[in-house]
C-alpha positions as CSV (number, residue, x, y, z in Angstrom):
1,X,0.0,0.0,0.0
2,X,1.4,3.5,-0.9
3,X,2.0,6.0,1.8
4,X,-0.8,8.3,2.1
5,X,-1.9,11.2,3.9
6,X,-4.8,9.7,5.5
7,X,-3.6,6.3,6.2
8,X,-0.2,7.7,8.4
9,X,-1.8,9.8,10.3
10,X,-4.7,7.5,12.1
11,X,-2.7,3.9,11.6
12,X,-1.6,2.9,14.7
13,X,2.1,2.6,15.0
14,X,3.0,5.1,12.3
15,X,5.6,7.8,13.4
16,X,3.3,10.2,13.0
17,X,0.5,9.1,14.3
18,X,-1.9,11.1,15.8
19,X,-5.3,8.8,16.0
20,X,-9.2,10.0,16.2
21,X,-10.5,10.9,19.0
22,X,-12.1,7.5,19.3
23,X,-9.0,6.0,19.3
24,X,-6.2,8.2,20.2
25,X,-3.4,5.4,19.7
26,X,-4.5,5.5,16.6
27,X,-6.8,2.5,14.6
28,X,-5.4,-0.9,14.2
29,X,-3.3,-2.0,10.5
30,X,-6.6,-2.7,8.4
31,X,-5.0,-4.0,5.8
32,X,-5.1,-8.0,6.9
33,X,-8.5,-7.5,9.5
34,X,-10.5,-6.9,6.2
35,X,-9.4,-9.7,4.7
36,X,-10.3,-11.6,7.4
37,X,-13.7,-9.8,7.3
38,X,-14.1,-11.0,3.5
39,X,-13.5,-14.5,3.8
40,X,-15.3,-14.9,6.8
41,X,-18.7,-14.4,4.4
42,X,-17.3,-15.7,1.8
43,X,-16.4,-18.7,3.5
44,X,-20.2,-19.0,5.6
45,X,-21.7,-18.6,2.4
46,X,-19.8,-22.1,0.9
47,X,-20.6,-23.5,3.6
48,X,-24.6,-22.5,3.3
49,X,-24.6,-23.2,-0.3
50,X,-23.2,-27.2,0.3
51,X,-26.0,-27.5,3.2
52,X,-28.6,-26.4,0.9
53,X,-30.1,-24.5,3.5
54,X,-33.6,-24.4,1.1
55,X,-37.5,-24.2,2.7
56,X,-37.7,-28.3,2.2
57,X,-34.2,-29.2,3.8
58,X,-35.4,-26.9,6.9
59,X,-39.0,-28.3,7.0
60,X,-37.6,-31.5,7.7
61,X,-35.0,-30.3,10.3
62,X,-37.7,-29.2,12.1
63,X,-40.4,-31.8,12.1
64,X,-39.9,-32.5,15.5
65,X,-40.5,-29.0,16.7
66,X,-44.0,-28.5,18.9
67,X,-46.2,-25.8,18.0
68,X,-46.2,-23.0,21.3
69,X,-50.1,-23.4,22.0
70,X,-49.7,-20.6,24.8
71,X,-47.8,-18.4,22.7
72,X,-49.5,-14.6,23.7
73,X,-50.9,-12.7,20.7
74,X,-48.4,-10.1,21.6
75,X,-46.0,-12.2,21.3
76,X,-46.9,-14.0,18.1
77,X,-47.2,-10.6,16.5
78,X,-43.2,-10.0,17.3
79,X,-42.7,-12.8,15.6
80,X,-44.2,-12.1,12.3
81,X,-43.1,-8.3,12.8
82,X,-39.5,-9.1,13.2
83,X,-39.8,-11.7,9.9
84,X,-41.0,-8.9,8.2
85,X,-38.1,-6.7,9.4
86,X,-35.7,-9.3,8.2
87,X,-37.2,-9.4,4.5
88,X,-36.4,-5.7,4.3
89,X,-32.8,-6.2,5.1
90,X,-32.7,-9.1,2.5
91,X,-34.2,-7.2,0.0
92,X,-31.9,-4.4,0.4
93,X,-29.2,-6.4,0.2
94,X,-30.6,-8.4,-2.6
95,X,-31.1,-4.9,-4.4
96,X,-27.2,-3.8,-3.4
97,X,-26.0,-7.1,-4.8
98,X,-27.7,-6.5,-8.1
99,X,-26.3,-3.2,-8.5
100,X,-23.0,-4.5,-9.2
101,X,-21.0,-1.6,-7.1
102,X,-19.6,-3.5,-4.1
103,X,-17.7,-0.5,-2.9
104,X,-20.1,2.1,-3.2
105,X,-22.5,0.0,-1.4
106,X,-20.4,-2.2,1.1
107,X,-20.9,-0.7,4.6
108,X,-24.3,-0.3,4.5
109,X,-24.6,-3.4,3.2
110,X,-23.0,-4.8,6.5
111,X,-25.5,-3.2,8.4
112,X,-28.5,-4.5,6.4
113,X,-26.9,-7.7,6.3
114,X,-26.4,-7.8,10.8
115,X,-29.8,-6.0,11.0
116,X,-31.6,-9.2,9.0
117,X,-29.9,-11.6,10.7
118,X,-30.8,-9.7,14.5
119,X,-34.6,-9.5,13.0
120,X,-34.4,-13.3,12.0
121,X,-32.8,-14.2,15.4
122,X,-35.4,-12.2,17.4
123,X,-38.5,-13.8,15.6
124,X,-36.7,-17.2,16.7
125,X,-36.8,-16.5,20.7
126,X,-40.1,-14.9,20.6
127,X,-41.4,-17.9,18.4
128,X,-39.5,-20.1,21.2
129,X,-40.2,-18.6,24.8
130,X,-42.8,-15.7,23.7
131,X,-40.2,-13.1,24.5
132,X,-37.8,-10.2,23.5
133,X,-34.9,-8.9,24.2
134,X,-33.8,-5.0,24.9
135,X,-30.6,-5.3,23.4
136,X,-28.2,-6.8,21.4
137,X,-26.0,-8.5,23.6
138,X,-28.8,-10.2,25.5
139,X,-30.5,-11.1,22.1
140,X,-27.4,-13.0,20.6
141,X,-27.1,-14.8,24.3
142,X,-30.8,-16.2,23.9
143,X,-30.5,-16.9,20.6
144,X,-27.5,-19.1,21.4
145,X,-28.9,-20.4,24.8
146,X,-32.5,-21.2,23.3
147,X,-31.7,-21.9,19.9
148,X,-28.1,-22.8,18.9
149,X,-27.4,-24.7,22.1
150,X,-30.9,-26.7,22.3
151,X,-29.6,-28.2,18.0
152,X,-32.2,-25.7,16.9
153,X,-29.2,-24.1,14.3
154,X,-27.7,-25.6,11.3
155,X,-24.2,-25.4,10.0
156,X,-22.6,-22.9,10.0
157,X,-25.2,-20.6,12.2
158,X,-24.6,-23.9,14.6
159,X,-20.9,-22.9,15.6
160,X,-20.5,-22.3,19.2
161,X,-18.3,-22.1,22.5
162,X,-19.9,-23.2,26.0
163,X,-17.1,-21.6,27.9
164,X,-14.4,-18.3,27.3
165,X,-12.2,-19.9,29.5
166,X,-9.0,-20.3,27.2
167,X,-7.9,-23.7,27.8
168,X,-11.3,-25.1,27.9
169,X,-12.4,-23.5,24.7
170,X,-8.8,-23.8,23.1
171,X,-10.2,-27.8,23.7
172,X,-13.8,-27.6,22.0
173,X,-12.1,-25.5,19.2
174,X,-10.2,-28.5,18.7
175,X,-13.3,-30.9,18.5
176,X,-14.6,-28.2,16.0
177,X,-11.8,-28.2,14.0
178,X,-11.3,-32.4,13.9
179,X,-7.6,-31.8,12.2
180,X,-9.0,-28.2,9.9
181,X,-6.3,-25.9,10.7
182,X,-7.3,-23.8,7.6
183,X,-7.4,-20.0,8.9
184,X,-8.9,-16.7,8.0
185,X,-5.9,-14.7,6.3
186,X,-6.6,-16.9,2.9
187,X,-9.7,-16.8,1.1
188,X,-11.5,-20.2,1.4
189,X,-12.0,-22.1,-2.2
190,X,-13.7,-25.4,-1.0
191,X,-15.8,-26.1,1.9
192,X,-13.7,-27.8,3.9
193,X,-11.4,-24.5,3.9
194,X,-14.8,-22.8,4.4
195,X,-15.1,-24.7,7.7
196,X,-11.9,-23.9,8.9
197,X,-12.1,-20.4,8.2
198,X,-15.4,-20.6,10.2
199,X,-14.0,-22.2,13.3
200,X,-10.7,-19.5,12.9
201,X,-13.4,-16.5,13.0
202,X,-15.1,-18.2,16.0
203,X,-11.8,-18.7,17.6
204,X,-10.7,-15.0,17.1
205,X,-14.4,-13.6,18.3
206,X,-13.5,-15.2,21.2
207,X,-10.1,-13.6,21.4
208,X,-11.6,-10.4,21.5
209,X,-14.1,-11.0,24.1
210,X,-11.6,-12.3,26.5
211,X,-9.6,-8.7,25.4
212,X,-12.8,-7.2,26.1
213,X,-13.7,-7.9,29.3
214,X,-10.0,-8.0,30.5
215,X,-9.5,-4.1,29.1
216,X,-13.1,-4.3,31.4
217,X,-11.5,-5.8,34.7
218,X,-8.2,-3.5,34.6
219,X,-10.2,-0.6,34.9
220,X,-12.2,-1.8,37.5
221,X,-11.6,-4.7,39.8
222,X,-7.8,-5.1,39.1
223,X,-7.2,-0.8,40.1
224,X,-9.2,-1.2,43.1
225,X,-6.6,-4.6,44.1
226,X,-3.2,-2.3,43.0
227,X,-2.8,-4.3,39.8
228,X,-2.4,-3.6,36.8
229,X,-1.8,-7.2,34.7
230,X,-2.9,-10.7,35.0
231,X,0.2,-12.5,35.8
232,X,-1.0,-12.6,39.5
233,X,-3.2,-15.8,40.5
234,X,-5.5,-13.3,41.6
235,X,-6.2,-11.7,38.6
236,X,-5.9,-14.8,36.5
237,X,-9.3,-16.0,39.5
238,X,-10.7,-12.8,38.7
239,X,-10.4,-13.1,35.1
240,X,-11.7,-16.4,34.5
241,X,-14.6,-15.7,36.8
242,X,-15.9,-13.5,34.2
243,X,-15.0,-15.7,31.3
244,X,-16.5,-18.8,32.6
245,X,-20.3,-19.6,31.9
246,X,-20.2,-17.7,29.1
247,X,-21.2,-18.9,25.8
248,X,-20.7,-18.0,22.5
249,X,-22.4,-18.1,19.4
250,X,-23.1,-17.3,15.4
251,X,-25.3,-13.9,16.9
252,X,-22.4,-12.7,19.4
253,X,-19.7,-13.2,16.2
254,X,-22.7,-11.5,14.1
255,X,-22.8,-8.3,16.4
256,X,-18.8,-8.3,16.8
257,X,-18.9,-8.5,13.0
258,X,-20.8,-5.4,12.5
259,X,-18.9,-3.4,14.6
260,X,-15.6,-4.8,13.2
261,X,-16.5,-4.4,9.2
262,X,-18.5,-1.2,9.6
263,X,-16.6,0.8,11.6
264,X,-12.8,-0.6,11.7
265,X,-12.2,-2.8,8.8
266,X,-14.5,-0.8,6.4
267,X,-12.5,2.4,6.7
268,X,-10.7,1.6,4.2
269,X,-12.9,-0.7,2.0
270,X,-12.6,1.8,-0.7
271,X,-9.5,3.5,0.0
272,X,-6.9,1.7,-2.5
273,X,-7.4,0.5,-5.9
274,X,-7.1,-3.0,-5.6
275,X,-9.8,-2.8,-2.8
276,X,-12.1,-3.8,-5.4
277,X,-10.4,-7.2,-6.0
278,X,-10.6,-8.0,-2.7
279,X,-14.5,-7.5,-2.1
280,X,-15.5,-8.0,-5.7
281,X,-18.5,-10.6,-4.7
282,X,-18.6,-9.9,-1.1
283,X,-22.2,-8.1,-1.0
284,X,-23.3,-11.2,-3.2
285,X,-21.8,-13.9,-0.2
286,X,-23.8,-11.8,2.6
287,X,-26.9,-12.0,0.7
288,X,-26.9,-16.0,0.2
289,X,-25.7,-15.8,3.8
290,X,-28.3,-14.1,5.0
291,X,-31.3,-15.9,2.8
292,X,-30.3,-18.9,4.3
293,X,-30.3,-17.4,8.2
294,X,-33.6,-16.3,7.0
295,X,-35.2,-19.0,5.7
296,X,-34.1,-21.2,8.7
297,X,-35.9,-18.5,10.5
298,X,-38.9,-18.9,9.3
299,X,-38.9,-22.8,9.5
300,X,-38.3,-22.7,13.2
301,X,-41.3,-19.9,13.5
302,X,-43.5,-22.2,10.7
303,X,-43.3,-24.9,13.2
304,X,-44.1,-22.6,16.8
305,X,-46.9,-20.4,15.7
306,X,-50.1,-21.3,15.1
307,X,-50.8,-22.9,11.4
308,X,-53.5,-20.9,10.5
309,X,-52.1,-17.6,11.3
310,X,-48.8,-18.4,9.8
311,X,-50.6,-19.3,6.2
312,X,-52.9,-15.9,7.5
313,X,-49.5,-13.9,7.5
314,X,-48.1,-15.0,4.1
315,X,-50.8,-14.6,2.1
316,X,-51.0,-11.2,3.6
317,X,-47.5,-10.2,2.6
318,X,-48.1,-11.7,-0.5
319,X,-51.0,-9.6,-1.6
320,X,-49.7,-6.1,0.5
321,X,-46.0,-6.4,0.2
322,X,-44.3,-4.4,-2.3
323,X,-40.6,-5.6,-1.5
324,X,-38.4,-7.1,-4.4
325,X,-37.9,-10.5,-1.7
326,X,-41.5,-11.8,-0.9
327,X,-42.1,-14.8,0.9
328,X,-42.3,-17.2,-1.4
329,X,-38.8,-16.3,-2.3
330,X,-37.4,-17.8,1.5
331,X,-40.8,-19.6,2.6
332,X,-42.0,-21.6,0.2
């Protein structure tokens, strides 16, 4: 990458470096996180496209699923209100993949693309427990506590850690991985590499928690004990106190993601020419991606709600919608 006037001056570690005032160090080297951010969907969509995640394959997955005969009205309208939601985000996506500018279109396609998959995700705990979540944190932990945990996700929405406790997730990542040490700095070209590069991203999301809520403890706990590191027992107690019991899912990576791509990575999604090379294809990936999220979606919801009202609700949209997605284009 050529030197440039924007670049030195809010790259951390740069002479000259003078940062933003979010981040006065200045922003991490962007270069390799977006790559990371690319094959990431690029490698969940292989991996989507070999499970076939169509309205048939899920019908079956879910056979077994009860229907939620106490499920409130309020709560049965959340459920259709937040599928709705999520079509909007596909379609917008959809409409951004079409359009055949990735670059122009590429952050606000990560939001659309998170904001589908939070819609999808929320319809899935209302349509499981009648409730909802206030925010997004609390959301991706129900989704993976009711949803992912209970065998309720496919691959690759399925991915998950029971623990943040290094050595014992270092272990399940292992069990995950069954030999697939393929990573996220090369793009994925087969699904087996698509795996790898999934477990890698879950791997690394779990990094940055554990980064998170130590950064968390310093401040706190740790200043109030005189410390300021974790090479104390003490600290290392203190520390995987917090990490343990805590899970981690497809929505927690999902909301990380959002953050990571918008804000960090896509900084400089546009900024050098051969940017487009990278990406070329990447607003295409999160729409298969996110199809697939939402048709498994609305198989879970299919099977929880009542019948009657669920056939009520798609021949509504189907006469009143005027989206380019419509049901039958994920439900049918």
């Amino acid at each position: 990458m050529v030197a440039s006037f924007l670049y030195e001056r809010i790259t951390r570690g740069r002479p000259s470096v003078t940062g933003t005032l979010a981040e006065p160090q200045g922003a991490p080297e962007p270069r390799f996180a977006l790559q990371g951010s690319v094959n990431w969907m690029h490698a969940l969509a292989l991996v989507v496209q070999d499970e076939a995640l169509e309205w048939s394959h899920m019908q079956t997955y879910y056979q077994h699923v009860q229907r939620f005969t106490n499920l409130s009205d309020a709560a049965m309208n959340t459920v259709f209100e937040q599928l709705l939601m999520s079509l909007h985000h596909l379609s917008a996506v959809k409409a951004m993949a079409n359009a055949g500018r990735d670059q122009d279109l590429v952050r606000v396609g990560i939001m659309a693309w998170y904001y589908g998959i939070y819609c999808a995700a929320s319809a899935m705990i209302a349509a499981r427990d009648g409730s909802q979540q206030k925010d997004h944190t609390s959301t991706a932990t129900q989704w993976d506590r009711q949803i992912a945990s209970d065998g309720l996700a496919v691959s690759p929405f399925a991915f998950r850690l029971t623990t943040l406790v290094k050595k014992d997730a270092t272990s399940e990542i292992a069990v995950l991985r069954n030999g697939n040490n393929f990573s996220l700095p090369t793009r994925p070209t087969n699904v087996a590499d698509a795996r790898g590069a999934c477990i890698s991203y879950l791997s690394g999301t779990r990094d940055y928690r554990e980064w998170q809520i130590c950064e968390d403890l310093k401040l706190k706990e740790l200043s109030k004990l005189g410390l300021n590191d974790f090479r104390s027992k003490r600290a290392q107690q203190l520390r995987d106190g917090r990490l343990q019991g805590r899970c981690l899912g497809f929505l927690h990576q999902a909301f990380r993601y959002r953050g990571k791509a918008n804000y960090r990575d896509a900084l400089f999604l546009t900024y050098e020419a051969q940017v487009d090379t990278v990406i070329k294809g990447f607003i295409s990936d999160m729409e298969t991606v996110l199809k697939a999220f939402i048709v498994m979606a609305g198989a879970f919801c299919s099977k929880r709600v009542d019948l009657t009202y669920w056939q009520a609700f798609l021949d509504d949209l189907e006469g009143h919608l005027g989206l380019t997605v419509m049901p039958k284009y994920v439900w049918t």
